[in-house]
Each structure stands twice: as structure tokens, then as C-alpha cells.
C-alpha positions as CSV (number, residue, x, y, z in Angstrom):
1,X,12.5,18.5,11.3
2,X,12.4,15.1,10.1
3,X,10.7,12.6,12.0
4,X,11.6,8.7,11.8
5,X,9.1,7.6,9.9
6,X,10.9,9.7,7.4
7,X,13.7,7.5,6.9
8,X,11.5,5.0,7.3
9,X,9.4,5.2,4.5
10,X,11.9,7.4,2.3
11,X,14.4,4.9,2.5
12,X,12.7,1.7,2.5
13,X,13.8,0.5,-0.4
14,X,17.5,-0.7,1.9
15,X,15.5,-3.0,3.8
16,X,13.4,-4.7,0.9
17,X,16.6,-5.3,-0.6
18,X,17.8,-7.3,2.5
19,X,14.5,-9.0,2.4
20,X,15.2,-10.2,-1.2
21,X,18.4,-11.5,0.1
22,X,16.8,-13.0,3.2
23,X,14.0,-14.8,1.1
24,X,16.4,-16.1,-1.9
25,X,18.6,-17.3,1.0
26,X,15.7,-19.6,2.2
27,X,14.8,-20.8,-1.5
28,X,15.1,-24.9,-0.8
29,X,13.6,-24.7,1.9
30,X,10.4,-22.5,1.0
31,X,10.2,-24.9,-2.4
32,X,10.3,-28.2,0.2
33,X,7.7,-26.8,2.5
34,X,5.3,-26.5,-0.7
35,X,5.3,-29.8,-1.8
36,X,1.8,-31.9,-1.8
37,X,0.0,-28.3,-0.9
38,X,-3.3,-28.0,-2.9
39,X,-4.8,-25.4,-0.5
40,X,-2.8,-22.1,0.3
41,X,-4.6,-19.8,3.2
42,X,-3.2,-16.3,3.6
43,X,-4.1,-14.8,6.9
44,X,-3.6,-11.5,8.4
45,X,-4.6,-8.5,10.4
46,X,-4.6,-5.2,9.7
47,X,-2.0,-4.0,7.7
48,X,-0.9,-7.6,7.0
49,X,-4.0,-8.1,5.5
50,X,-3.8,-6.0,2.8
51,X,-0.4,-7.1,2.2
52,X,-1.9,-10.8,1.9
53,X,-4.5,-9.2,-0.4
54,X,-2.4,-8.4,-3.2
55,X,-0.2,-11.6,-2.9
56,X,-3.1,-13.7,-2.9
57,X,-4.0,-12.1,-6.2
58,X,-0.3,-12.7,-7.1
59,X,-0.9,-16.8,-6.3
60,X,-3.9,-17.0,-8.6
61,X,-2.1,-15.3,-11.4
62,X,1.2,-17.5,-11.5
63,X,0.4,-20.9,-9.7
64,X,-2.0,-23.8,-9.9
65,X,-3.0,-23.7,-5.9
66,X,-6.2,-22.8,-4.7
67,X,-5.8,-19.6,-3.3
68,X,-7.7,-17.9,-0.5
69,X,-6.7,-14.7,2.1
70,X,-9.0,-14.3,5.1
71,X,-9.1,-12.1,8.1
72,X,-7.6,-12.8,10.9
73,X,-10.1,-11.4,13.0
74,X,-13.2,-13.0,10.9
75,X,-11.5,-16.5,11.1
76,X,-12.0,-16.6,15.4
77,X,-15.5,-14.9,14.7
78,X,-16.6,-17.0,12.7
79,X,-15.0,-20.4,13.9
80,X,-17.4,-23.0,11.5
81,X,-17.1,-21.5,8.7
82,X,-13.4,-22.4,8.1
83,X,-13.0,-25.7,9.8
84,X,-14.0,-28.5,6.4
85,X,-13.0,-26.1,3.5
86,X,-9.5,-26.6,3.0
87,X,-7.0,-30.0,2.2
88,X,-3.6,-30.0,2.0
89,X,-3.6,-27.2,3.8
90,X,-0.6,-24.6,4.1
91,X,-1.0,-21.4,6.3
92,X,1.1,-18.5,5.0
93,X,1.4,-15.2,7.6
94,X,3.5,-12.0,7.3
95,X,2.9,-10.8,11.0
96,X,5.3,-7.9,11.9
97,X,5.3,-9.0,15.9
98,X,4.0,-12.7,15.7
99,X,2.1,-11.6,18.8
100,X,-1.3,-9.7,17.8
101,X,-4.2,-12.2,19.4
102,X,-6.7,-12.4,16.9
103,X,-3.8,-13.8,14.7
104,X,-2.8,-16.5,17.3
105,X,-6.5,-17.4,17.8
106,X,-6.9,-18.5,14.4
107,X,-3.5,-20.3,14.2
108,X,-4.7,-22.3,17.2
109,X,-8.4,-23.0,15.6
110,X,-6.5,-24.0,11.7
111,X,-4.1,-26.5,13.9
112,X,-7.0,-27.9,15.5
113,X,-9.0,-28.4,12.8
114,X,-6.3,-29.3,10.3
115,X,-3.6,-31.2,12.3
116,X,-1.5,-31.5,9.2
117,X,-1.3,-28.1,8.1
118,X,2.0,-26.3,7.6
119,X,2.7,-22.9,8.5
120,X,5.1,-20.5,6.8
121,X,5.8,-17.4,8.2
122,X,7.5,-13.6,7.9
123,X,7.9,-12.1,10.8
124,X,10.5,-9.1,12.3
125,X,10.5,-9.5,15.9
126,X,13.2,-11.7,16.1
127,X,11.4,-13.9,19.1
128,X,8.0,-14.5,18.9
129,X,5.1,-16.4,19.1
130,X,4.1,-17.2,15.7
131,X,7.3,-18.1,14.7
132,X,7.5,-21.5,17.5
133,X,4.7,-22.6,16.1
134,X,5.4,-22.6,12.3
135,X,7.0,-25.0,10.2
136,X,9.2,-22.5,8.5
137,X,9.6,-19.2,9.8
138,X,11.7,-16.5,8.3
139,X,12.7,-13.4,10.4
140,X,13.5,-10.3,8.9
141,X,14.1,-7.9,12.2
142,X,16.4,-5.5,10.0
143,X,12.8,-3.9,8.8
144,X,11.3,-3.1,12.3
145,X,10.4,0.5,12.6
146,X,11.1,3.2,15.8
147,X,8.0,4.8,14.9
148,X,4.3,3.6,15.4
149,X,2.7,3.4,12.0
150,X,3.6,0.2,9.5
151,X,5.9,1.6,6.9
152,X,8.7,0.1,5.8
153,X,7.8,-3.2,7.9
154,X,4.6,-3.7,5.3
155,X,6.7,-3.0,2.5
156,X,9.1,-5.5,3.5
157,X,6.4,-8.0,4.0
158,X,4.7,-7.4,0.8
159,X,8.2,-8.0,-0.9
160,X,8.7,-11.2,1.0
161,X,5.7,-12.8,0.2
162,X,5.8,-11.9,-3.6
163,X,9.2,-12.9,-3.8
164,X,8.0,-16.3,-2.1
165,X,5.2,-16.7,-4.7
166,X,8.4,-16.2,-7.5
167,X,10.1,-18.8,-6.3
168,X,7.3,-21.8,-6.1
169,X,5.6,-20.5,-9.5
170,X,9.6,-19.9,-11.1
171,X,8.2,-16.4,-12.4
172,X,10.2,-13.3,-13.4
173,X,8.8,-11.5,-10.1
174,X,11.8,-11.7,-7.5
175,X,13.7,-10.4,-10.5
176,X,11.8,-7.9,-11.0
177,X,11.9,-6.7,-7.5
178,X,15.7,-6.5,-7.4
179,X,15.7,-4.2,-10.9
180,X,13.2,-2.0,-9.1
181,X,15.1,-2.0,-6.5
182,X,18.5,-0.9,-8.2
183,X,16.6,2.4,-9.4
184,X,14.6,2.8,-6.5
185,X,16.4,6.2,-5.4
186,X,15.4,7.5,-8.3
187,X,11.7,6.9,-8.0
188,X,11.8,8.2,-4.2
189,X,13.2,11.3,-4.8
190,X,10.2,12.2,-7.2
191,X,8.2,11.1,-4.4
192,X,9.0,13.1,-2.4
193,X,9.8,16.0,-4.4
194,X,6.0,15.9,-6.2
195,X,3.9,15.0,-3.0
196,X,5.2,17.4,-0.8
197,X,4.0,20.2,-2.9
198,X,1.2,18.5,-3.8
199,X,0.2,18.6,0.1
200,X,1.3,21.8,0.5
201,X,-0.6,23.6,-2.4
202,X,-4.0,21.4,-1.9
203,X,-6.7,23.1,0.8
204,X,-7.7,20.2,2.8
205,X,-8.5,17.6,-0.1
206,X,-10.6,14.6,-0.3
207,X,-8.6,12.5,-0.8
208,X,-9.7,9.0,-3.2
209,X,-7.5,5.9,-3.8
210,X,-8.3,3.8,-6.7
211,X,-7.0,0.6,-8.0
212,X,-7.8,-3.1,-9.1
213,X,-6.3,-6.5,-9.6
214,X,-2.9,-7.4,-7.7
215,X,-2.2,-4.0,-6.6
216,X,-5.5,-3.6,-4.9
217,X,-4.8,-4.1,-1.5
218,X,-1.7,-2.7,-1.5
219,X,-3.5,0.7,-2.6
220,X,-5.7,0.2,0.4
221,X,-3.1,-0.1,2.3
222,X,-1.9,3.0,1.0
223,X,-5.4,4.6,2.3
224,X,-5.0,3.3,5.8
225,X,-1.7,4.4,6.4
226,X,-3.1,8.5,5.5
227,X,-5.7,7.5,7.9
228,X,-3.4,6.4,10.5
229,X,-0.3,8.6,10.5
230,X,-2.1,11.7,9.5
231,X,-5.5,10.8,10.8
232,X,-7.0,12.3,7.7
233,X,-10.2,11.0,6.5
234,X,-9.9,8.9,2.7
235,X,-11.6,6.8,1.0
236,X,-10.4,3.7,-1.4
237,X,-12.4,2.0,-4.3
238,X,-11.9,-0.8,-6.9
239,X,-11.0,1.5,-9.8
240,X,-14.2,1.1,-12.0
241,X,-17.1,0.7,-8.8
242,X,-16.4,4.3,-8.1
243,X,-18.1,4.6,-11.3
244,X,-21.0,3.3,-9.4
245,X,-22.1,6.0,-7.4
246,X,-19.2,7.9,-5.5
247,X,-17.7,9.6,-8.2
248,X,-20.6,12.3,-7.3
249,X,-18.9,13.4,-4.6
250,X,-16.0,14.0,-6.4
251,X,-14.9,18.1,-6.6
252,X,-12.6,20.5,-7.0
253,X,-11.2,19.5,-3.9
254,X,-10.7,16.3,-4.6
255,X,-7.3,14.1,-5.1
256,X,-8.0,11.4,-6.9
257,X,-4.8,9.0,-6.9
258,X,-5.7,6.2,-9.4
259,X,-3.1,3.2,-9.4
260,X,-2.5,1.8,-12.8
261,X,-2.8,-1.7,-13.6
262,X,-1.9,-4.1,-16.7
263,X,-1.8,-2.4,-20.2
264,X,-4.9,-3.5,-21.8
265,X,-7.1,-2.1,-18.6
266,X,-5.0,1.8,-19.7
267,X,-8.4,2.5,-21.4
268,X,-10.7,1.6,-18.9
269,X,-8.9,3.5,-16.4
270,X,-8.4,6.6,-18.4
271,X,-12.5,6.8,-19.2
272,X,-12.6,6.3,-15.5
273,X,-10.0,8.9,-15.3
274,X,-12.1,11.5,-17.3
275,X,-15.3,11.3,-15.3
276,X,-13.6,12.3,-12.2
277,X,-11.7,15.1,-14.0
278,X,-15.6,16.2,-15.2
279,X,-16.0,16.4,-11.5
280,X,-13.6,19.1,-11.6
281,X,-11.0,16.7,-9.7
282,X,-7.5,16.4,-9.5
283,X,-6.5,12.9,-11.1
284,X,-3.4,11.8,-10.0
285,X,-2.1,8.5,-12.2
286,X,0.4,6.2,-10.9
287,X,2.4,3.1,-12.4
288,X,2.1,4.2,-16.0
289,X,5.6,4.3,-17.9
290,X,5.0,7.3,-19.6
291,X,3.4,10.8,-18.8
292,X,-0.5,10.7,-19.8
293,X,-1.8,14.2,-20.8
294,X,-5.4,12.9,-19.2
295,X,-3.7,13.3,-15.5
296,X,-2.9,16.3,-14.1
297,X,-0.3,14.3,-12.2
298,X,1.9,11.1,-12.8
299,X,4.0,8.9,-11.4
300,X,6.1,7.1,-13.8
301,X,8.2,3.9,-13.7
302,X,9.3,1.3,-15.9
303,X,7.6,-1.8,-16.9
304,X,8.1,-3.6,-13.8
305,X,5.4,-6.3,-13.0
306,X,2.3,-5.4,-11.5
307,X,3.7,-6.8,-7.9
308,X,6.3,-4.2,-8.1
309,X,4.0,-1.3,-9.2
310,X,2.1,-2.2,-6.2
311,X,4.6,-1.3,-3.4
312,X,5.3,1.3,-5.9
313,X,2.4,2.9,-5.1
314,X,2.2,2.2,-1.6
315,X,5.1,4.0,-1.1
316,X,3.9,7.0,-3.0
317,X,1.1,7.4,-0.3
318,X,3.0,6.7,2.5
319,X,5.1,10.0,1.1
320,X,1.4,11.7,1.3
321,X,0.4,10.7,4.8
322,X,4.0,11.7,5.9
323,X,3.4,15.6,4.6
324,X,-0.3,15.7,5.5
325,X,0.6,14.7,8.7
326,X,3.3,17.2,8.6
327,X,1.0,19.8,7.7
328,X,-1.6,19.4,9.6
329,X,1.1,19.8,12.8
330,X,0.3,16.1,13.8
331,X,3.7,14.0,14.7
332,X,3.8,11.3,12.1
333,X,5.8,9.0,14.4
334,X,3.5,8.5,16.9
335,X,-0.4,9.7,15.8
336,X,-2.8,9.4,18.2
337,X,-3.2,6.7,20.6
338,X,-2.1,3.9,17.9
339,X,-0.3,0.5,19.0
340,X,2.3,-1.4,17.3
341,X,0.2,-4.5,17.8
342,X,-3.0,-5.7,20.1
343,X,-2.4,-8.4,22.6
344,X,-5.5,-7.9,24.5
């Protein structure tokens, strides 16, 4: 049978083309609410974290703003370490609820401490918290998923806040989203049509994600959600640390899914590539545009920009965790005691 999160993660790609729509649609006022910033502070939880990860990545490489993505949950830890850092200070969030508490904390301790912050927000629930107390909020509900894990949502998200970081930096990015997007139901049908017999002719793997750069926290992502919906141990390292030690515990067993980044690193990753394969492993290599004889797996698309490649990847192991969870009779739609959101 197939479960929600099926559709939700095999079909994704609708609802990121209604947030490109949704985001273009709020251009002038996204431009406006930048204006005079110097400081830009991505903060997240969880999944909206990772998401902020990448994007922050995506802000260093295409505008002039100093740039910084913290944890929601460090922030109201750690109170004094955050409260004379920042001026002209714009808070940007991509919160699927607008209601997890460690989130709200810290947008109560940044208001405090900065009185003439702004805050931008993406959120889905179409009434919420977060969004009365930002300066620009915009709602994308269309994305919200029936099942528990965050699929589609933090694909959405991702999309939105790239295709925000398009429009204040005037890059090619939101344009390459909407190409990607056009061929998308391509790419997912090779997806879905490698992974699952990937997972169904692998003996309980280990499973590695590797990756660098933009794309590397939307790769860690990609690791959390096999944790979550499968609840299948995995590990994630920055492409070339794994170098550093862990590659010994790669084996036969092992899957080693290595996210490509920008051309001139091919080499790098490809000598990283053939010390895990001396390990006996699988190597698995994503976001290239052409087949590599070095993998014994790959993932091709076209030369999109590295923020594209990104959710690219994501949604290539959110195809895994859907089978492995599938195969290891565990309902993908509801795994474990997992909540949408913490409030408490």
C-alpha cells in the first residue's frame, strides 16, 4: 500500500511550485522589508534548522549581509551570548506551525534585546503565533502534510527561503528552481525507481551521508528524516572530514550517499569517493550531470545551481527513508511516538 507520506514526498515537487508562485507574488514587499539590514539571523529548530543551514550558506555566496543561522533551542540556552552581536537586525524563520516553544522563546529574547528588529517569516499553519508577531509573514498552508514526519513541508521551506535570497541578491536561483521544477517528474521517477531496489537488495546497511558547502544541511536533513520515519540508525559528515577517521568503519555493508557540490570540488570528492570504495563500500553519487564510472550509483541532473541540487538530494533520501521504513514493516506516516511540533 502506499502510505501518505508517499505522495508526500513523491510529489513534492506540486507544492514547491506554488511556493515559487507564493514567494514571487510577495517580491516588493520581501525587497522593502530588507532595506537598511546589515545583520541577517536565520533561526530554526529541528528540521528548520537544517533548512536555514543551507540558505545561510546561500546568503554568504550571493549577498553583502552578514550572515549567521543559530539554533533555536541554543539561542534560550544560552540568552547572553546573543543579546550585543547583531545591528540592523532582520530575523528570518521558516517554522512549519509558528508554534514550537523554543522558537517563540528566542523571538521574545531577539525583540527584547533588539527592539528594532524585523521579522520575516514562512510558515504553513495558516494561523499562528509566529506569524502576529512578524513584520512580514508569508503562509504557504498548501504544503502541510497528513503524515507526521517533515517532507514536503521542509522542502517547501527550503524553496522559499532560497527563492527569497534570489530576489534581494537578483541571482539566477528562483529561476533555477522553476526549470528544476518543469522536469521534476522526471528526476522523481528515477528516484523512486533506483532507491527502492536499492533498499530492497541491501542487508541492513550503514548507511553514510556526505556533503559540503550550500547543500550541507539540506543533506543532514536528508539523514534525519531516515532516522525519523524509518528509525534507522545513519550517520552524516562534511564530505572530506570523513576522511578524518570514520571512513574505517566503512564496509561492505555500507551505503555511502555522497552529495555532489560545485565542479571544481568533482576531484576532491571522487578521491574521497575511492577511499570509501577501498573500504569495500557502496558509493552512491548524487548531483553530478553525467554518470561517473567511480560510483556504483548515480543520480544525475542538469546543471542546476547548487541550491537546487540540494533539495535534489534531499528528496532522494526522503525516497530511501520511505522504503526502509517500508521494509523494515514500520508505518512511515506515523513512526514512533514523533510530534508534528513541541509546545511544551
Amino acid at each position: 500500500m502506499n502510505y501518505e507520506s508517499f505522495n508526500e514526498i513523491h510529489y513534492s515537487y506540486r507544492e514547491m511550485k506554488l511556493t515559487v508562485e507564493a514567494i514571487k507574488g510577495n517580491k516588493e514587499k520581501i525587497e522593502s522589508v530588507f532595506e537598511g539590514i546589515k545583520d541577517v539571523v536565520l533561526l530554526g529548530c529541528g528540521s528548520s534548522y537544517w533548512a536555514s543551514l543551507s540558505v545561510a550558506r546561500s546568503f554568504a555566496a550571493h549577498t553583502n549581509y552578514r550572515v549567521h543561522v543559530l539554533k533555536a533551542a541554543e539561542v534560550v540556552m544560552a540568552e547572553k551570548e546573543y543579546v550585543k552581536n547583531y545591528e540592523n537586525l532582520l530575523v528570518l524563520i521558516p517554522s512549519r506551525s509558528g508554534e514550537s516553544k523554543e522558537l517563540l522563546e528566542a523571538v521574545e529574547m531577539f525583540k527584547t534585546a533588539y527592539p528594532d528588529m524585523k521579522l520575516v517569516t514562512v510558515t504553513e499553519f495558516e494561523e499562528n503565533t509566529l506569524k502576529n508577531k512578524s513584520d512580514l509573514n508569508i503562509s504557504i498552508p498548501f504544503v502541510e502534510e497528513i503524515s507526521i514526519c517533515q517532507t514536503r513541508s521542509f522542502n517547501c521551506l527550503y524553496t522559499a527561503l532560497m527563492c527569497i535570497v534570489s530576489i534581494i541578491s537578483n541571482s539566477n536561483v528562483l529561476q533555477h528552481f522553476e526549470n528544476y521544477l518543469m522536469q521534476a517528474p522526471k528526476y522523481y521517477e528515477e528516484m523512486d525507481r533506483k532507491i527502492s531496489h536499492l533498499v530492497f537488495e541491501s542487508e541492513n546497511p550503514n548507511i553514510v551521508v556526505l556533503s559540503s558547502g550550500i547543500q550541507y544541511g539540506a543533506a543532514i536533513e536528508g539523514a534525519y528524516i531516515i532516522m525519523e520515519m524509518a528509525q534507522y540508525r545513519t550517520n552524516y559528515f562534511q564530505t572530506l572530514e570523513y576522511r578524518h577517521g570514520p571512513v574505517v568503519t566503512a564496509d561492505q555493508n555500507t551505503l555511502a550517499f555522497m552529495i555532489a557540490t560545485k565542479p571544481e570540488n568533482l576531484e576532491r570528492e571522487l578521491q574521497m569517493g575511492k577511499e570509501i570504495t577501498q573500504q569495500k563500500a557502496k558509493l552512491i553519487l548524487c548531483g553530478c550531470t553525467t554518470e561517473l564510472d567511480e560510483a556504483d550509483l548515480n543520480f544525475t541532473i542538469d546543471p542546476f545551481c547548487e541550491e537546487v541540487r540540494g533539495v535534489y538530494a534531499t528528496s532522494i533520501l526522503q525516497h530511501l527513508a520511505y522504503y526502509l521504513a517500508l521494509k523494515l514493516k514500520r508505518n512511515p506516516d506515523k513512526p514512533g511516538d514523533l510530534v508534528k511540533y513541541i509546545t511544551y
